[in-house]
N, C-alpha and C positions, 0 to 999 in steps of 0.2 A: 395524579400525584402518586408518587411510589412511597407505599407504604412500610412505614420501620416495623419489619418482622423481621424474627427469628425462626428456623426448621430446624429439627431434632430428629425425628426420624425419616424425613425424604430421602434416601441416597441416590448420590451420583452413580459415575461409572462404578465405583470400587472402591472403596476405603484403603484397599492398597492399590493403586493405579500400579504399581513397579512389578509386579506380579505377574500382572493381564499384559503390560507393554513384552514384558519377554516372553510371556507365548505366542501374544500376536507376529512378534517380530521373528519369532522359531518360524511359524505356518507360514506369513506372506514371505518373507524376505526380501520386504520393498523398500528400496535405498528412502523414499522420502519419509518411510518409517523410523528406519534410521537416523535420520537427521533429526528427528524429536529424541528420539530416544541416547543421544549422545549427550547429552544437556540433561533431559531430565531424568534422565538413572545415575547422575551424578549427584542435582540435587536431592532426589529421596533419600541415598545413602548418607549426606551430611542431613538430613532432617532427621533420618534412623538415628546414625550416630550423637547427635543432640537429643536422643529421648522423644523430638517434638510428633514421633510418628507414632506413639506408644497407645495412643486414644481409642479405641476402634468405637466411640461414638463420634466422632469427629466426622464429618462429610465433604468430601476434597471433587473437586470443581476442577477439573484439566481444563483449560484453553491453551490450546496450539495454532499457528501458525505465520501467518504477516509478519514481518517484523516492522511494517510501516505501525500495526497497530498494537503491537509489542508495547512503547513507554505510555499510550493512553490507559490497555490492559494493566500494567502494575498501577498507576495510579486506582483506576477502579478498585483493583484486587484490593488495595490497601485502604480506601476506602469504606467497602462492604462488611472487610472484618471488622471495620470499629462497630458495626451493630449488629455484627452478625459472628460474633466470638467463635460457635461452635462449625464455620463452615473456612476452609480452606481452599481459595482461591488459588490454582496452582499457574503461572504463566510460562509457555514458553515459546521459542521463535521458530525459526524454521526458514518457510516461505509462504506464502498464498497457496502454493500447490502443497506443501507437507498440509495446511491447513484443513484441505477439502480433502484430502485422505484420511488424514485423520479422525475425521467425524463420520467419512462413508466406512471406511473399515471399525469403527465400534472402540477407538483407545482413546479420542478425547467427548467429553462433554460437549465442548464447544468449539469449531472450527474458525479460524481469521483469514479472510483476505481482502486483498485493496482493488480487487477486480472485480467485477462480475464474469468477465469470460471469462477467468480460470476454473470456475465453476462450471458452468454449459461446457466449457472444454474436455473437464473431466467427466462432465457426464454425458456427452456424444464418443469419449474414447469408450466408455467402459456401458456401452450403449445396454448389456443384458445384465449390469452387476445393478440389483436392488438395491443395496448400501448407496449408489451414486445418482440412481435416479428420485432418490426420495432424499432429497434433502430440502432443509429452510433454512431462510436468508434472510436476517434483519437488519436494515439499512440504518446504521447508529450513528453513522460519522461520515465527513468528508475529506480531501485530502487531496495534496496536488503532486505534480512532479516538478524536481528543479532543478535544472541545467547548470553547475560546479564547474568548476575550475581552478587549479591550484594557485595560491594566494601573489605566493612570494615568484612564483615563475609561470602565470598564465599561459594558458596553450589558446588563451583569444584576447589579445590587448586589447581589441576596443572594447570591451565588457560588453558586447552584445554579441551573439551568434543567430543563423540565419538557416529556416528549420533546414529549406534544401541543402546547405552545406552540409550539416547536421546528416542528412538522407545521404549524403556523396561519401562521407567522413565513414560513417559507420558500413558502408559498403565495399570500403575500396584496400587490401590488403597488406598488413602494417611489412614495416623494413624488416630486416634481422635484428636490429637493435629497437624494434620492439615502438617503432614512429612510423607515422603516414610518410606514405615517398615526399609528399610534397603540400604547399598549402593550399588549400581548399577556402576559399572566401577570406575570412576573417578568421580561419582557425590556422595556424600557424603549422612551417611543415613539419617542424619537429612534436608535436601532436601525438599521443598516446591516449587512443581511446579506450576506453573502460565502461565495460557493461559486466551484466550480472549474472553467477554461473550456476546459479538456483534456479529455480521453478518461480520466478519471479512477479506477481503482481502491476507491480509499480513496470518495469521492464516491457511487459504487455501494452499497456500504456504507452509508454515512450515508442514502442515500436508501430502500435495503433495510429498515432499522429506524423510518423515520421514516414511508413509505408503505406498505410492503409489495413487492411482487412487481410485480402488477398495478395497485395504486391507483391509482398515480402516479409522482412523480420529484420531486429538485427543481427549483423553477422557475427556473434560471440568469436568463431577462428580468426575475424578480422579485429578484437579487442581483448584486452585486460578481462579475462574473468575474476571478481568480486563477488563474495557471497554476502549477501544481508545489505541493507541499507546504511549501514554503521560501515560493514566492510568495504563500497564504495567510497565514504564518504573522507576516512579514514587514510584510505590510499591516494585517495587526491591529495588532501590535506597533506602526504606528507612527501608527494612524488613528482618532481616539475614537470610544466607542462602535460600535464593530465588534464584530460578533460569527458565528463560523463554524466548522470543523472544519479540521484536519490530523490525520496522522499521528501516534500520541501519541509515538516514536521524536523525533518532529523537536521537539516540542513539550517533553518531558523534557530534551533536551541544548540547546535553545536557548530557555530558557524570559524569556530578557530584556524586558518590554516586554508581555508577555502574564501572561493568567492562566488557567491549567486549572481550568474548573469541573466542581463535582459536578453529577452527574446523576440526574433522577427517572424510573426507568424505566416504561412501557406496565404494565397489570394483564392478564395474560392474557383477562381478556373484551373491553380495548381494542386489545391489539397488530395493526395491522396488517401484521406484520412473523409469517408460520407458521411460521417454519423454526427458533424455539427457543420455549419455553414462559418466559415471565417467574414469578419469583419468588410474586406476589401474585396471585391466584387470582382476584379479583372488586372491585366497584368501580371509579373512576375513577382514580385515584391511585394508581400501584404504588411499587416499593422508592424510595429515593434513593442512591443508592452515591457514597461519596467520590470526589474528582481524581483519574482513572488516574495509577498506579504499575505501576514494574513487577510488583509482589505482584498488585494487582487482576489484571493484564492473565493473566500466568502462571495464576491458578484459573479463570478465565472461560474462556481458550483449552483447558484440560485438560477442563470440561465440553463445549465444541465440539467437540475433536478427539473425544471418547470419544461424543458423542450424546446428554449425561446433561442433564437440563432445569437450569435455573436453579438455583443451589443456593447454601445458605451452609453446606456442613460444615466450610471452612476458614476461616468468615469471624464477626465479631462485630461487635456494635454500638458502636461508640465512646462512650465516658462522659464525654469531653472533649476540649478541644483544638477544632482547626475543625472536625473531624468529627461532632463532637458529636452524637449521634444516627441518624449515617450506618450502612451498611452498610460495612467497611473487611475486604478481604482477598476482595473479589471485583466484575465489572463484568459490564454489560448483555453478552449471548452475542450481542448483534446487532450491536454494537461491535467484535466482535473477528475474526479471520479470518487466513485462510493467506498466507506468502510464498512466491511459485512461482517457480522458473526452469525455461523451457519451451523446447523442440528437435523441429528434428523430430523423426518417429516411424517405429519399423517396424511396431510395433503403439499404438495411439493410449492417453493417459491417459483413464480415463471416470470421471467426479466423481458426488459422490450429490449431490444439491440444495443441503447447505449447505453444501459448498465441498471435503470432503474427498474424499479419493481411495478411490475404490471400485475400480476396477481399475487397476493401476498401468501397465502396458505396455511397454512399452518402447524406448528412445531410439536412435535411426540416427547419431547425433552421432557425430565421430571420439573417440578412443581420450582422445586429449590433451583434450577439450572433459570428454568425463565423467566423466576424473580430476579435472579443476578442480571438479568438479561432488561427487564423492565427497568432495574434500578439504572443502568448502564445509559439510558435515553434520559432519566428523570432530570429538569431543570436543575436541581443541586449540583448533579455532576456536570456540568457544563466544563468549569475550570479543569477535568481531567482531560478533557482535548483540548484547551487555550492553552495550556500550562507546558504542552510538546508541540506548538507549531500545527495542529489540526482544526478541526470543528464538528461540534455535536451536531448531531441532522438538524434540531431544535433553531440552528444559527441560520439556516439557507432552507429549509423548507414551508417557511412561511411568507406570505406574500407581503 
C-alpha cells in the first residue's frame, strides 16, 4: 500500500527545471529536446508570471514524454498534489522518443513511453552514451492501439478493416490530391492515410503488427503526418475519409467525429508480426475482433503480459448488435502493449522481446521521484487510467 507521505527536502532535477532545459538545449541541440521544451518553457513563464514559481522550497517533478500517457500523468499529477502540497508534479508530451531522451540526457525526472522498443532502440543507437544504457522502466499501465476513421465520411464503410489491407494501404503512394490511387479491400479509393511524424510509441506498434520486426515500417512519405495522439485523432475527426491509428485511451474518451473500427486480424501463417501467435492457425483471413473497449483491451493485455498466445477463453461470438459475428471480449496481442515510466538506472531494466520486463533493476531516481512513482501503481489510483480509456498493471497482471 502506498503510503501518504510528504518530502521537504528530497529534490528533483532542479527547483528551476527552466534553467537547466535551456542549457541543455544550448549543449545538445536535439530537436526531441526541443519538442519538450516548446511546451514547457511556455508553461514555467505563465507559472513565473503567476508568482506560483516563487517557492524555492517547493520540489518540481518533470515527467516528459508519450502522449498516450499524457491524460493518465495529469490525472496522477493532480492527484499526488492533494497530499503532497509541497511537490510539483510538472507534465509534459512530446513522444515516446522525446521521453527516453529526456531522462537519458538529465532534463526530466521521469521519462514516458507506450513502447518498450523505443527504449532498447534508443539504446542500441546511442550504444557508448551512458545516459542511455542505464536506464529503468516501470511497467505502470497498459494500453492499446485503435484503428479510426472519419465519422461522417468513412474511408471503410463496412466498419471493419483487414490488417493485410491495412499493410497494402500504408505501403502504397498516396495521389497528388493527397488519396490512395485506388481501393484496397474495404478501404475505399479515395482513402487518406494518416500516421504519425514524431518519434512515436503507439506508431511502433501499429507498425510491429502490420510489418513485422524487420519487414518494414510505415511509409510516413506514403501518409498524412500527425503529431501526438490528440493530433491524429483530431484530423480524422475533422477530415473525410481519413483513415489511421491512436491511442485507443484517446480514442474512447474522445470519440466525437471519429469512428473505431473493427479489426480482422493476420492467420498465424500470414503474421508478419512473431512476437504473438494470432488466433486462426492457417489461411489468409484470420479472426475479426469488434471496436476496442476497455474489456477487449484488458483480455489481450493479460495474454501479453503472461506470454499466453491469442486466445478466446474470455471471449465469444456476438449473435447481434454491430458485432454481429465478431470476436467481442478480446483484441489482436499486437495492438496491445506496456506503459512505462523510465529513470535512470543503478542497475538497468532488460525487456524480453515483446515488451515485458525480464529483469526489473533498479532505479538511481531520488526518494521523492520513486514515491511519486510507487503511488502511480498504488490500488487507489486505479481510476487515473479507467478515467482516459487505459489500464493500471494492477487490472491485467494478475491471474
Amino acid at each position: 500500500m502506498y503510503a501518504m507521505k510528504r518530502m521537504n527536502n528530497d529534490m528533483a532535477v532542479s527547483p528551476i527545471v527552466a534553467t537547466l532545459v535551456l542549457i541543455v538545449v544550448a549543449v545538445i541541440g536535439a530537436v526531441a529536446v526541443g519538442t519538450i521544451m516548446g511546451s514547457f518553457s511556455t508553461q514555467v513563464s505563465k507559472q513565473a508570471n503567476a508568482g506560483q514559481a516563487s517557492s524555492a522550497s517547493q520540489t518540481e517533478i518533470l515527467v516528459a514524454g508519450s502522449t498516450t500517457l499524457q491524460p493518465v500523468e495529469i490525472n496522477l499529477a493532480s492527484d499526488y498534489a492533494k497530499i503532497n502540497p509541497g511537490i510539483q508534479v510538472n507534465v509534459q508530451g512530446g513522444s515516446s522518443g522525446v521521453g527516453v531522451t529526456a531522462v537519458a540526457t538529465g532534463i526530466a525526472d521521469i521519462g514516458a513511453s507506450s513502447a518498450a522498443a523505443k527504449i532498447t532502440a534508443a539504446q542500441t543507437a546511442n550504444a557508448g552514451n551512458p545516459g542511455y544504457q542505464n536506464l529503468y522502466a516501470e511497467l505502470i499501465g497498459g494500453r492499446a492501439v485503435a484503428w479510426i476513421t472519419n465519422a461522417a465520411s468513412p474511408a471503410v464503410a463496412s466498419g471493419t478493416v483487414n490488417a493485410s489491407d491495412l499493410q497494402q494501404a500504408y505501403g502504397t503512394a498516396l495521389g497528388s490530391n493527397g488519396t490512395l490511387p485506388g481501393a484496397i479491400g474495404s478501404i475505399s479509393g479515395n482513402a487518406i492515410m494518416v500516421s504519425r511524424s514524431d518519434s512515436s510509441g503507439t506508431e511502433d506498434d501499429a507498425s510491429q503488427w502490420l510489418f513485422g520486426a524487420t519487414s518494414g515500417h510505415i511509409n510516413t512519405s506514403y501518409s498524412v503526418g500527425e503529431t501526438g495522439n490528440e493530433g491524429i485523432r483530431s484530423y480524422i475527426a475533422s477530415t473525410a475519409h481519413t483513415l489511421g491509428f491512436c491511442d485507443a485511451g484517446w480514442a474512447l474518451t474522445n470519440p466525437s467525429g471519429i469512428e473505431i473500427l473493427n479489426v480482422t486480424d493476420w492467420t498465424a501463417a500470414t503474421s508478419p508480426d512473431s512476437l504473438y501467435t494470432p488466433a486462426v492457425a492457417t489461411g489468409t483471413v484470420g479472426e475479426t475482433y469488434g471496436a476496442v473497449t476497455n474489456t477487449e483491451m484488458k483480455d489481450a493485455l493479460k495474454d501479453w503480459y503472461f506470454g499466453s498466445a491469442q486466445d478466446h477463453s474470455s471471449s465469444a461470438v456476438a449473435t447481434s448488435g454491430v458485432h454481429n459475428g465478431q470476436q467481442i471480449g478480446n483484441y489482436p496481442q499486437g495492438l496491445v502493449g506496456g506503459m512505462y515510466w523510465i529513470t535512470p538506472a543503478t542497475v538497468p531494466t532488460v525487456f524480453t522481446a515483446r515488451g515485458t520486463i525480464q529483469t526489473q533493476g533498479s532505479s538511481s531516481a531520488s526518494s521523492t521521484v520513486k514515491d511519486l512513482m510507487q503511488f502511480a501503481v498504488s490500488p487507489v489510483e486505479q481510476p487515473a487510467f479507467d478515467n482516459v480509456g487505459d489500464l493500471q498493471i494492477n487490472e491485467f497482471a494478475s491471474t
